[in-house]
N, C-alpha and C positions, 0 to 999 in steps of 0.2 A: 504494500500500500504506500503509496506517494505520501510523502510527510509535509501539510502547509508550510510553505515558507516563513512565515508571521502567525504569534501568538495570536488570542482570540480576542477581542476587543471585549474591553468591560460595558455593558451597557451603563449611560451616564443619566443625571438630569439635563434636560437641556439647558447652558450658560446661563440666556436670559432669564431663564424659570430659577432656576436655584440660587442666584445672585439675590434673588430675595427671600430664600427662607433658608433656612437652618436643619433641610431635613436632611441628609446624607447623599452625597454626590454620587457615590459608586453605588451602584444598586445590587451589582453582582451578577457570577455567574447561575444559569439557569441549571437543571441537571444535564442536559443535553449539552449544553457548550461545555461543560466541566467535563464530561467522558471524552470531548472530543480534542481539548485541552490536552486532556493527561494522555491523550495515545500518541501527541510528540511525542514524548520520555524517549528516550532511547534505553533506560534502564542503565545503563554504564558499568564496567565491572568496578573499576576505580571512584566511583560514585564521585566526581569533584565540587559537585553543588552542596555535600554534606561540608565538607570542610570548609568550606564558605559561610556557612553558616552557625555565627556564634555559640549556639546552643546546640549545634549537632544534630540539628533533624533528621531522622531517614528519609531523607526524600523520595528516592527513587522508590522502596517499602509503601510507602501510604500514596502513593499515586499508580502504584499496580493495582492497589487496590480502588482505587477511583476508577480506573479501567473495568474493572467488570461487576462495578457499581456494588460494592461491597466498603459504604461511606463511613458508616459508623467504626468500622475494623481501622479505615482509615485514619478516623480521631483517635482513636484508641494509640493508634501508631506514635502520630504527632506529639499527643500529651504524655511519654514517656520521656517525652523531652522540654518539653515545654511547657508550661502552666498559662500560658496565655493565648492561645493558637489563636482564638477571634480579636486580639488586639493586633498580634502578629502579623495575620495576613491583609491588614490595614495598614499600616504605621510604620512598619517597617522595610530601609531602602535597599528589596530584594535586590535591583537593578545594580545594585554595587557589590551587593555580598553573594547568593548560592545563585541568584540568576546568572552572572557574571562569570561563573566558573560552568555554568551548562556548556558541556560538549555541543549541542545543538548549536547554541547559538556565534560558533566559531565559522560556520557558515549561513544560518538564518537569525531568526531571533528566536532566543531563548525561551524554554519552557516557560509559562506564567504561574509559578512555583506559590508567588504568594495570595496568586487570585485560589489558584486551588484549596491552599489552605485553609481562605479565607469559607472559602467553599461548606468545606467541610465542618467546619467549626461550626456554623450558623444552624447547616442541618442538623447537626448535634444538640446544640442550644433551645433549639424550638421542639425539640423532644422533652415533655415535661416528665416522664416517665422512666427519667437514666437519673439515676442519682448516684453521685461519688461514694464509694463507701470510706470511713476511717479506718484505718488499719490499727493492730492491736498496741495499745501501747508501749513502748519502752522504756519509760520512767525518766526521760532527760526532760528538765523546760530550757527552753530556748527562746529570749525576747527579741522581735525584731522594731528597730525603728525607724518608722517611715514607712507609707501602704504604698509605693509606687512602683515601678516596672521591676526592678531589683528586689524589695524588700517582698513584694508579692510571690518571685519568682521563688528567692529562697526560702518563705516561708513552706511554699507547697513543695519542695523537694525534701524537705525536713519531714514535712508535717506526713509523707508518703509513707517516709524511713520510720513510724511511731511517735516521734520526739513531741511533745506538748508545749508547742508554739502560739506566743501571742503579739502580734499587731499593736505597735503604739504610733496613732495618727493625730496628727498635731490639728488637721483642720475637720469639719465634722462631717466630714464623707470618705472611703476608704478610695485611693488610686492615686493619690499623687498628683503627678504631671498630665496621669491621664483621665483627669477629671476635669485638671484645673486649668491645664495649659494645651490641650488639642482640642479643636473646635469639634460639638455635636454632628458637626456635615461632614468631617472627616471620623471619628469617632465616635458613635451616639455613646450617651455615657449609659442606656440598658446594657450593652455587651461589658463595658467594667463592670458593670454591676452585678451582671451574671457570675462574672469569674472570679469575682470575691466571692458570691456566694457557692460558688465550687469547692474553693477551698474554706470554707464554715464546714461546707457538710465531712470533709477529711479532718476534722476536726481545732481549727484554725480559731484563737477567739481574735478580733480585732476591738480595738482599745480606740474611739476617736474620741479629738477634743485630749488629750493628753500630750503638750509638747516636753520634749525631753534636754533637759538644761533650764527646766521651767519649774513644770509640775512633778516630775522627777528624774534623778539626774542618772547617772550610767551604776555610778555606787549604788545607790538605792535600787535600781535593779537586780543587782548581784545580792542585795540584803535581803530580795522577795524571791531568793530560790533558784535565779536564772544562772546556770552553768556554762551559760555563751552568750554572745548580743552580735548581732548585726545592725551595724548602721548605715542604713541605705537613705539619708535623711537631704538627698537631693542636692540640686543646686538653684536655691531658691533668692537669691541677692544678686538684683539687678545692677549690672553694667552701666553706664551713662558715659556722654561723651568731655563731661566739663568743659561746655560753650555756654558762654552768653546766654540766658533765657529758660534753662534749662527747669529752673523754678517756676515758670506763667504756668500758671490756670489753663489746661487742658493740654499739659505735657504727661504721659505715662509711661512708664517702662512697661514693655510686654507684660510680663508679668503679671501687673495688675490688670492692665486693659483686659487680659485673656480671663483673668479670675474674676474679674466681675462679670463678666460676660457668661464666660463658662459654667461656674460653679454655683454664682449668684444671681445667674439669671438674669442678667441688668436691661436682655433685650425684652422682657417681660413689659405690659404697661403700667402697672405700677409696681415696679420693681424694688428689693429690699434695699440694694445698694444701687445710687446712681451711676450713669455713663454719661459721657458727653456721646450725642448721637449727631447725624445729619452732618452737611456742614462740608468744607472738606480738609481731607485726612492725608498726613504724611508719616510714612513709615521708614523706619532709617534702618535699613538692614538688607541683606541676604537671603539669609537660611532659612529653614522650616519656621519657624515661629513668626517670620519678619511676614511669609507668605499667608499665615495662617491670623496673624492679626489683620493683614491688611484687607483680607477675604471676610474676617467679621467684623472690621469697620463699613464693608459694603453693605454688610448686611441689618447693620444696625441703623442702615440710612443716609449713609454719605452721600453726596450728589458727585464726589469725586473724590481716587483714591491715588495715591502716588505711592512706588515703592523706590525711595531713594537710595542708590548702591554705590559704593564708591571704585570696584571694578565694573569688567565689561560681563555680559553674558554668560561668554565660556568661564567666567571664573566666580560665578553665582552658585553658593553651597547647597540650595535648596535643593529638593528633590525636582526632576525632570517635570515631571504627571505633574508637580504642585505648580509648577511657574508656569507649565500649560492652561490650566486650571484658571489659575489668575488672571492670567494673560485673555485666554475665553469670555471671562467675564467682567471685563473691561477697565482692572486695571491699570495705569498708566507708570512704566519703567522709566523711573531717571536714571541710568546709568552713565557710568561715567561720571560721577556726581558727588561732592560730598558739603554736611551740613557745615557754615562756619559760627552760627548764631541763629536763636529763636528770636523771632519780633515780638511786642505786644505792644498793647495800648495803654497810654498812662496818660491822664486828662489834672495836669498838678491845677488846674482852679479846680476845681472840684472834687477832692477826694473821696466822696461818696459816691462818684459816679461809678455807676453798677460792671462796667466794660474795663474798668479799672482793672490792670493783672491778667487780662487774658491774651490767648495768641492771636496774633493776626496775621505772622508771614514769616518765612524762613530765611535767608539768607543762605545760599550754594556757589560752589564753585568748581568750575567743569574740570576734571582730572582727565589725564592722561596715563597709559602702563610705561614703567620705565623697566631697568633691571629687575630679578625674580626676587623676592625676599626671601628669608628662611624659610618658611612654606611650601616653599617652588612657585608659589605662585607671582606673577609680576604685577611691582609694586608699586602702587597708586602716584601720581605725580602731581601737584596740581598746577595748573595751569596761570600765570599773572595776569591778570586785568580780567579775568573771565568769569567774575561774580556776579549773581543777577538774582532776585527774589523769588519766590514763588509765595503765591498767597493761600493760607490754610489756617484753618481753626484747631486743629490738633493735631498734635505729633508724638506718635510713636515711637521709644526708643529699644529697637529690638536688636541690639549689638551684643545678644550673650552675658548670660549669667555668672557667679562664682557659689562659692558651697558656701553656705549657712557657717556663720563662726561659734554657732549659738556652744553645741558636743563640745567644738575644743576648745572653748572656753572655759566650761565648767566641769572636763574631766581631766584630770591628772593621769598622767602619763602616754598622752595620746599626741605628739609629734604632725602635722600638717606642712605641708611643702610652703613656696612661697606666694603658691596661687589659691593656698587659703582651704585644697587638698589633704585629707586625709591620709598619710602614707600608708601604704599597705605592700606586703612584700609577695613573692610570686601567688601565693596560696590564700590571698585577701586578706591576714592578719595585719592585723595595726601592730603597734609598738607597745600596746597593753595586751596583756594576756588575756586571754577570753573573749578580746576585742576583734571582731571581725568586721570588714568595711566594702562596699564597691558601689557604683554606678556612679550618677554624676559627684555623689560625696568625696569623690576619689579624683576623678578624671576633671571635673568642671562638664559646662554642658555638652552632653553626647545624643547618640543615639538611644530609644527603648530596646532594640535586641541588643547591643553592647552593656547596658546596665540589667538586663535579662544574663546573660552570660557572666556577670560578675556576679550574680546573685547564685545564679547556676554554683560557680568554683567554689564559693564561699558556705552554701551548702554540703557540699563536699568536703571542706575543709573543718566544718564544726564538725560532723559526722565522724570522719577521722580523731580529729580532737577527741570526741568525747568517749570514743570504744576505743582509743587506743590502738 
């Protein structure tokens, strides 16, 4: 049989149509396109899509089994590795990691590895009739802190092994980054929801509303019986660019914009926490986030949205599909571009005037690439005389996170790099005993399979720890 030269196309919302609501972009494979998907595979003896992928999926294993529609075997396959497979096959940039090692796509394109997955996951999910069981205990407790990609992962690799694991979450819904900081159209947050409560039913308790360096601190843990602690506690302290303005009335770091949006609901009509809405919006960034805020300022009502970058295209970190996405639905790229100052308006006879403090425009100036910097990638130049405004009501500052100082401030003996990173040596241990550490706590902002995979090792590593 002739093998399609090109993956299967996700059916999408249409741009215009989803540009205004919030319900999930990708709709998903049907069963039909997913059997017809997974009979690319070439199966491979050397499987090279496995080791591409952080967590070690069998790939090739649960897409033989999507072949002869044997789906559920499939999940089954997946979640031996992975605790999150329906976040998974959303959110994460297969396109670099196990697609990118498919054999296939050395002359086509590659298997759509994470459409599959996502595939599967969902038929699984919508079965209200599969329930997790707990396996028997073994008498270890094990605290994890932080419910996000990491702290989720290694709770339920634990929680498999017997170990009596508990969840402490600082804000009052259990996921992290993936409640707070991925938009509902990319992410609905039911599928987090479900996968927390996957791991409840394996016996998981989760602890929200508990931040840790707060309400209790790493000691106090070890004082309540916990024999290990993983801290997966994020990297949740915004970046800024220290320009001019940065203070006026309707400047946000991602961060917030995306948490009040996301988690709070802020596009709601009368919502808990306010948003500046409508208007228009500039976002200063790149990456996943720069793209995923500026797609929920569209949606919260901009009449215009700009994603300000200070490289060109080819050296935009975002995901492919996400700058497509944006780009679709209308968007506007300044690239080549970087902010030098926020404007606002300040009326000194009148200091009670209400427009007092807010933004009214940005100040840019047109860059050029010069030599590659440390990165490899080449580095920004800017240009003399080539400053010019653009006029906007709020500005988005999505230039990248650092780890929360909160843990190493308040625990002794625990060492941090000088990016404000948790050290941790090959096997996830920190520099305290019992201390175990990964995802962005560690690394600064990354990806959800690469803080999947720290959570993975570091499961691993307690387990070892605690049997000896």
């Amino acid at each position: 049989m002739a093998i399609n030269p090109k993956k299967h196309e996700m059916p999408t919302q249409e741009a215009s149509v989803r540009a205004h609501n919030f319900n999930e972009v990708a709709l998903g494979y049907t069963e039909e396109i997913a059997v017809a998907e997974a009979q690319r595979c070439l199966n491979c003896k050397n499987q090279p899509c496995v080791a591409g992928c952080p967590v070690n999926i069998h790939i090739p294993e649960f897409i033989a089994q999507i072949k002869t529609g044997n789906f559920e075997e499939a999940y089954q396959i997946i979640s031996k590795s992975s605790s999150l497979p329906a976040v998974c096959g959303r959110v994460c940039p297969q396109e670099s990691q196990c697609e990118s090692k498919c054999t296939l796509g050395i002359k086509f394109e590659p298997v759509g590895i994470g459409r599959l997955e996502r595939y599967v996951a969902d038929l699984h999910n919508s079965r209200t009739d599969i329930k997790a069981e707990a396996p028997e205990s073994n008498g270890h407790k094990v605290a994890i802190v932080g419910s996000g990609p990491s702290g989720l992962t290694c709770a339920g690799d634990l929680a498999k092994k017997g170990y009596k694991v508990t969840i402490y979450e600082a804000l009052h819904t259990a996921g992290g980054v993936l409640v707070y900081g991925i938009p509902e159209f990319r992410l609905p947050k039911s599928i987090v929801a479900k996968e927390v409560d996957t791991l409840k039913e394996l016996g998981v308790d989760v602890e929200t509303n508990v931040i840790i360096g707060k309400t209790l601190t790493i000691d106090e843990l070890f004082d309540m019986g916990y024999e290990a602690i993983f801290v997966g506690s994020g990297a949740g302290l915004p970046n800024f660019m220290n320009i001019p303005g940065e203070s006026l009335k309707g400047v946000y770091s991602a961060n917030e914009f995306l948490t009040r949006s996301n988690l709070m609901k802020a596009y709601r009509t009368n919502p808990v926490t306010p948003i500046m809405k409508g208007g228009k919006v500039a976002v200063v960034g790149g990456g996943n986030v720069a793209m995923d805020a500026a797609r929920t300022a569209l949606r919260l009502g901009a009449e215009k949205v700009y994603i300000v970058y200070r490289r060109s295209l080819e050296e935009l970190p975002a995901r492919k599909e996400e700058v497509e996405h944006a780009m679709e639905e209308g968007i506007e790229f300044l690239l080549l571009h970087n902010p030098l100052q926020i404007l606002g308006y300040n009326n000194p006879d009148d200091p009670r005037d209400p427009k007092n403090g807010f933004v009214t425009g940005m100040q840019c100036i047109r860059m050029e690439l010069g030599e590659p910097d440390q990165s490899g990638r080449r580095r920004p130049v800017p240009i003399e005389g080539s400053e010019f405004e653009i006029d906007v009501d709020t500005v988005v500052m999505a230039i990248g996170t650092s780890p929360n100082p909160l843990i190493k401030n308040t625990t002794a003996g625990l060492e941090v790099n000088r990016r404000g990173g948790i050290i941790v040596n090959e096997d996830g241990l920190t520099t305290r005993k019992g201390v175990y550490a990964g995802g962005d706590a560690v690394t600064g902002a990354a990806t959800v399979i690469s803080a999947m995979g720290a959570g993975k090792l570091a499961a691993k590593s307690i387990d070892e720890y605690l049997n000896g």
